[in-house]
C-alpha positions in Angstrom: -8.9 200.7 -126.5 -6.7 203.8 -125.6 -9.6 205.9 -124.8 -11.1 209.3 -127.4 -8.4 211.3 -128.7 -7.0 213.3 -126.3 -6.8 216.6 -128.3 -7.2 218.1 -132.2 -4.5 219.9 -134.0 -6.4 221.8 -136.7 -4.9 224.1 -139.1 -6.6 225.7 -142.2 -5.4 223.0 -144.4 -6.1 219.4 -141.9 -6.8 218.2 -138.9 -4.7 215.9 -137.1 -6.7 213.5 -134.4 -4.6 212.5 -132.0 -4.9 209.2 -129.4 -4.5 209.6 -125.6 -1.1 207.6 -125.8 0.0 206.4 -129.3 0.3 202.8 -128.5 0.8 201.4 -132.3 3.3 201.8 -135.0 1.1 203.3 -137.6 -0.4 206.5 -138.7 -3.4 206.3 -140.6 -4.1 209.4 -143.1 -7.4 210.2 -145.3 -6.0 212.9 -148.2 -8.8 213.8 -150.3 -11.7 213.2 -147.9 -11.7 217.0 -147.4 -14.6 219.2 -148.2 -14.3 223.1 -147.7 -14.8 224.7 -150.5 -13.4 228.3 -150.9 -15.9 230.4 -152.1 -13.3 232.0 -154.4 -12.6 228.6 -156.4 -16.6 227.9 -156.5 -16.8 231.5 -158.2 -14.7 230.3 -160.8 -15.9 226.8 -161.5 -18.5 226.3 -164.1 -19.7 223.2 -162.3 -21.9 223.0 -159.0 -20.9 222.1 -155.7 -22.2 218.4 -156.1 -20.4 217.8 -159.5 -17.1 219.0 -157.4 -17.5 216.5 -155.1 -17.1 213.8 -157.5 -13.3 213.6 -156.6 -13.7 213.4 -153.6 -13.2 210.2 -151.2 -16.2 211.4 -149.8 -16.6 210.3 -145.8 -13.7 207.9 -145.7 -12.4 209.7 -142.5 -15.3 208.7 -140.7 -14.3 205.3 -141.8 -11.3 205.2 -140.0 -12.2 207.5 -136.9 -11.8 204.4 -134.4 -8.2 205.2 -135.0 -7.4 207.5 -132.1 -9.2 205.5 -130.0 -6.9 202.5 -130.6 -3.6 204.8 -129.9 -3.4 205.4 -133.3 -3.1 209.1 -134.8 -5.1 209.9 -137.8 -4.7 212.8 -140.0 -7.6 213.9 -142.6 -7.3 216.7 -145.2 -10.1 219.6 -144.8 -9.5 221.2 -147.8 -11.1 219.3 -151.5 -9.2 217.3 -154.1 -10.6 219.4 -156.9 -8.9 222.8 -155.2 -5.3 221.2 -154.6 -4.4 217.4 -154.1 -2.3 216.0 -151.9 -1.6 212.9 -153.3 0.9 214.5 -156.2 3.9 215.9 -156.4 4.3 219.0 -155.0 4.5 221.3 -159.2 2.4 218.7 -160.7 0.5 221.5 -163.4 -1.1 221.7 -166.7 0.5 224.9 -168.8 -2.9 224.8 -170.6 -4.4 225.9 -167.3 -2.5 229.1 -166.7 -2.7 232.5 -168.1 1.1 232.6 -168.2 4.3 230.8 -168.7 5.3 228.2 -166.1 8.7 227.8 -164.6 11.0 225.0 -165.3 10.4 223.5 -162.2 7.1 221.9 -162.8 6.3 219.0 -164.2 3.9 219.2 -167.1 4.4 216.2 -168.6 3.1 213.6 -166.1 0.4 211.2 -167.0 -1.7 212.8 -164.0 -1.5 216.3 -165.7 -2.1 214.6 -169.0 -5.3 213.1 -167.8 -6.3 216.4 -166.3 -5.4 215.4 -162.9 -2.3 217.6 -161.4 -1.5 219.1 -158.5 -4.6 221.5 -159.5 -6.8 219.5 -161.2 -8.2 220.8 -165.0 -11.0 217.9 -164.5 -13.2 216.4 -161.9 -13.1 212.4 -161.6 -15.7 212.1 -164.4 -14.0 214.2 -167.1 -16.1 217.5 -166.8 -13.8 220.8 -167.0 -13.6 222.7 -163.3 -13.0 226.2 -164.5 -14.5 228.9 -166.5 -11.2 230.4 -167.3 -7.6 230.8 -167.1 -6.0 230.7 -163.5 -3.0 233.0 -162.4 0.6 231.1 -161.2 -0.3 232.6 -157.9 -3.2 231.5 -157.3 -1.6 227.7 -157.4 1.2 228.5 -155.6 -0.5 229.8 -153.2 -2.9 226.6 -152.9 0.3 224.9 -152.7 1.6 226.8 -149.8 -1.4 227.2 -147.6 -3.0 223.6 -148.2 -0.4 221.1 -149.7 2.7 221.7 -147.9 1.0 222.0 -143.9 -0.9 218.6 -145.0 2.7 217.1 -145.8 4.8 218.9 -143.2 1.7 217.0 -140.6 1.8 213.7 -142.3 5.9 213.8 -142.3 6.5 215.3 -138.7 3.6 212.5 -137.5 5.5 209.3 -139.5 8.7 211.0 -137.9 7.7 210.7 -134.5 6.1 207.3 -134.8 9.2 205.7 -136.1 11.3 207.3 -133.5 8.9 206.3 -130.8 8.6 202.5 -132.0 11.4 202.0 -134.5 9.6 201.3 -137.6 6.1 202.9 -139.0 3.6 201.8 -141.0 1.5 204.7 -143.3 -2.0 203.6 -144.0 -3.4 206.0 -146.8 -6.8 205.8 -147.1 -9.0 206.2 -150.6 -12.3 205.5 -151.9 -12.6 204.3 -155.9 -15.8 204.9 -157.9 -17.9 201.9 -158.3 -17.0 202.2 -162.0 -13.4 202.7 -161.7 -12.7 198.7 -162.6 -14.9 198.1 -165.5 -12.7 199.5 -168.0 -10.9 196.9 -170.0 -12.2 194.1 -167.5 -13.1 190.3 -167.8 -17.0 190.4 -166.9 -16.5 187.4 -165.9 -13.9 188.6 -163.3 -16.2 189.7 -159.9 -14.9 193.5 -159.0 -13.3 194.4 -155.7 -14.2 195.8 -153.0 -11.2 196.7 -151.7 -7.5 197.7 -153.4 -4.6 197.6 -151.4 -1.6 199.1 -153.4 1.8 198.5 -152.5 3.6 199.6 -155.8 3.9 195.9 -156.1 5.8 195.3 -153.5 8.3 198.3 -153.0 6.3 200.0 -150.9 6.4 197.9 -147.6 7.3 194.3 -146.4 5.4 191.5 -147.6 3.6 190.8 -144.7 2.1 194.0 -144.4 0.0 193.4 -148.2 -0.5 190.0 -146.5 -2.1 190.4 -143.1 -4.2 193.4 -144.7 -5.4 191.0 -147.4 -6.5 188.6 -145.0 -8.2 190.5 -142.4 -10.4 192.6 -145.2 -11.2 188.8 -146.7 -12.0 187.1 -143.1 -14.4 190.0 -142.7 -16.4 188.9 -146.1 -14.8 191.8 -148.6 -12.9 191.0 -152.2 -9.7 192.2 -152.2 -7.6 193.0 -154.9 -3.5 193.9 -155.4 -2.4 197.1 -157.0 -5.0 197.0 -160.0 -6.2 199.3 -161.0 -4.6 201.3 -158.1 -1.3 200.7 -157.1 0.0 203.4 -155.1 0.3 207.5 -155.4 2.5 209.7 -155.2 2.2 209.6 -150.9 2.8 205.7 -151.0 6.0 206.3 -153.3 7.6 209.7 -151.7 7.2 208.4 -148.2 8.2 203.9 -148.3 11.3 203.4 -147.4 10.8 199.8 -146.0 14.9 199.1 -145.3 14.8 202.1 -143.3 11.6 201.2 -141.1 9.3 203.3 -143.2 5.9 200.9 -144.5 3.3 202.7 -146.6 0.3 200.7 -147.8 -2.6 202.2 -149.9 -6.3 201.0 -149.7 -9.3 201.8 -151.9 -12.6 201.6 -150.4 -15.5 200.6 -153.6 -18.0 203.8 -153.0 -20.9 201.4 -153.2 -19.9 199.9 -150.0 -21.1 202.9 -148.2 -22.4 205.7 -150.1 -25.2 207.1 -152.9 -22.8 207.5 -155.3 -24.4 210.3 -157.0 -25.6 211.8 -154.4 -22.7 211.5 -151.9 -24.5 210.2 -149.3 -24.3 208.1 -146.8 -25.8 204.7 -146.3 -26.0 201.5 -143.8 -22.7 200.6 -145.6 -20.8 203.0 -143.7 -21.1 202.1 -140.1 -20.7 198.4 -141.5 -17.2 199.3 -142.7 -16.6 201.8 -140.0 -17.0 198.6 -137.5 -14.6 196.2 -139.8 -11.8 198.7 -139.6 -10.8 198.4 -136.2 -9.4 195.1 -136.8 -7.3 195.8 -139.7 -5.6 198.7 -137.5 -5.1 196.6 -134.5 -4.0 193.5 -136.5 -1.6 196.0 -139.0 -0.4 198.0 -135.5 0.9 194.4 -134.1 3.2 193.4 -136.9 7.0 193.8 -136.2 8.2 196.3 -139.0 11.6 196.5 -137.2 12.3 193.1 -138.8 9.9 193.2 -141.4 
């Protein structure tokens, strides 16, 4: 162990936790386990604050928070998934959102921003409409500036510094799925996972990465499942460049693990998985991604 984390960078957008010494190639991150709610975006949403945070990935920082300790830094969103999310490209938007024209520079014609799920979202994770009404251009760009970019400018000045310090990095991006989020479409009498790792089937880092995460999360008693149905955002796609030293792996925690799904609380699950996770950082940290 490298000790608590030695100081915290906090900004109005995330919070970086950093260890005593960084010690291990890796940086973990937690994108949409943020929960500040501007009281300006809960005066325009028709839904309450508990139907909001049904996109989030509710309490998987704390999942992770051994990071620091193991000389690893860790860098968790504040602000929700439902305001802005990180884990899109930058103009991701829906023109049926906005009370104007957009410019040519977004994209409107993802399958994220088809299913409601842009840059702003339209929809929470369940389908129900956020807003009573139209929103202004400003108002996302201005999302976009004060939350989005200072997450990414943290995440890529933290990944920077760990490769230059060790050689190679490895980008651990941390998600929760809903308990549901498998059933679609699946074999009953296929047993669901509890854990995803996505790897954008194999682009996104060196095999043994996938491998050695698969094998500690098993050895410790959980199902684990490759790239269905989640096989890597946009943060595991903008930021893997495996020839150049650069490893990002994505994992998706099942909710039921460690939570009350509908109420977003907490239970026994969470300190169960909170006590696993060690492992998988120190066991993920020793790999050699210079000749990976």
């Amino acid at each position: 162990m490298d000790g608590p984390a030695q100081r915290t960078d906090i900004g109005e957008s995330h919070e970086v936790l950093r260890p005593r010494r960084q010690c291990l190639p890796l940086v973990v991150a937690s994108p949409h386990s943020g929960s500040s709610y501007p009281a300006d975006f809960l005066a325009r949403s028709r839904l309450d604050p508990l139907m909001l945070r049904r996109s989030e990935d509710s309490f998987v920082d704390e999942i992770f928070a051994a990071a620091p300790g193991l000389g690893v830094p860790l860098l968790r969103a504040l602000f929700p998934r439902a305001y802005v999310d990180p884990n899109r490209e930058p103009y991701e938007l829906d023109p049926s959102m906005f009370d104007e024209p957009l410019p040519d520079y977004v994209n409107s014609s993802s399958p994220r921003v088809a299913a409601g799920l842009g840059t702003v979202a339209r929809v929470v994770a369940n389908g129900a409409e956020i807003y009573k009404g139209k929103l202004t251009l400003d108002d996302a760009l201005r999302r976009i500036e004060r939350c989005y970019r200072p997450y990414h400018d943290a995440l890529a000045g933290l990944l920077a510094e760990t490769r230059a310090q060790f050689g190679a990095c490895l980008l651990l991006d941390c998600h929760s799925m809903p308990s549901s989020a498998q059933n679609w479409g699946r074999d009953p009498r296929v047993p669901t996972m509890d854990i995803v790792l996505g790897d954008c089937h194999g682009s996104a880092c060196a095999p043994e990465v996938t491998e050695c995460a698969t094998e500690v999360l098993r050895a410790a008693g959980y199902r684990v499942g490759r790239n269905k149905p989640y096989s890597g955002g946009y943060v595991t796609r903008h930021y893997s460049r495996p020839r150049e030293g650069l490893h990002c792996l994505q994992i998706e925690i099942n909710r039921r693990l460690y939570m009350d799904e509908a109420r977003i609380e907490r239970t026994a699950g969470l300190d169960r998985l909170a006590k696993r996770m060690p492992e998988l950082i120190r066991h993920l940290g020793q790999l050699d991604l210079q000749g990976a």
